[in-house]
N, C-alpha and C positions, 0 to 999 in steps of 0.2 A: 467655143467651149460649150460644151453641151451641159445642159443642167441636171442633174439628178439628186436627187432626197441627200445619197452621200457625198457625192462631190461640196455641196452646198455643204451640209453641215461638218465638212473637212475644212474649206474654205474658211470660214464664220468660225471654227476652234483656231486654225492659226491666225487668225486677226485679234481673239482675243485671247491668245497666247503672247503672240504679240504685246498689245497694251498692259494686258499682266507683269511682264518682263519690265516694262518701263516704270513698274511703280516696285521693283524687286520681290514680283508674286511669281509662280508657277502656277501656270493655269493645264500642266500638259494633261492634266489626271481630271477634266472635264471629262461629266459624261453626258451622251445628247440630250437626256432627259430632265439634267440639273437645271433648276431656275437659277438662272445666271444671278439678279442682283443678289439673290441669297446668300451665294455663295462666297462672297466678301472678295472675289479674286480680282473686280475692277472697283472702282470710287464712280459716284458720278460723274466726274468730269468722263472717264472712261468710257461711262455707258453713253454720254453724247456722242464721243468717237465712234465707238462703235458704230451707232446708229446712222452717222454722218456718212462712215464707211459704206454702209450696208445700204444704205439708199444712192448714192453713187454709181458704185458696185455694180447694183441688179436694176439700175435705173427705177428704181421705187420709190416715188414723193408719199413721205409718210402721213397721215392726219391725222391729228390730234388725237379721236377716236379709236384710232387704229393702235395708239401706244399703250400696250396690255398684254399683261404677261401670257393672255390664251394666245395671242398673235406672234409674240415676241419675247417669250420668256426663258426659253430654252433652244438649244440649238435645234434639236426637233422642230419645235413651234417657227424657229425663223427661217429654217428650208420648206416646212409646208408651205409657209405662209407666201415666200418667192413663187412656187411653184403655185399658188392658190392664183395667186394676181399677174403670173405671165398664162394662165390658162394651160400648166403642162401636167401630165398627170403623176 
């Protein structure tokens, strides 16, 4: 699979379309530049999913540091940030 800025942040909406679903939210009408926890579409238990997902995923061990809405806050923010730490442009 080759990475790119949209793929990534297509990927990363249906996963959290996905987990939206499972608590009876519609997350279809994200847009990449929404700060996800704002947007009340997952709970936390979700945004640890997610992140679980997402470090798996793109083989990403996240740091403590690194958990911030510049790096992680929106769909944007979280295909840079794969693309920042696999070195692609």
């Amino acid at each position: 699979m080759t990475l790119t800025k949209e793929s990534l942040i297509a990927a990363i909406k249906a996963k959290i379309v996905d987990i939206a679903a499972q608590t009876g939210d519609d997350a279809s009408e994200l847009e990449p530049d929404d700060i996800i926890p704002a947007t009340g579409l997952i709970d936390s238990t979700g945004l640890l999913d997610l992140l679980a997902w997402y470090e798996k995923t793109y083989d990403i061990p996240l740091s403590q540091e690194e958990l911030t809405i510049d790096n992680l806050g929106s769909l944007t923010r979280m295909a840079e940030f794969v693309l920042r730490r696999k070195s692609l442009p």
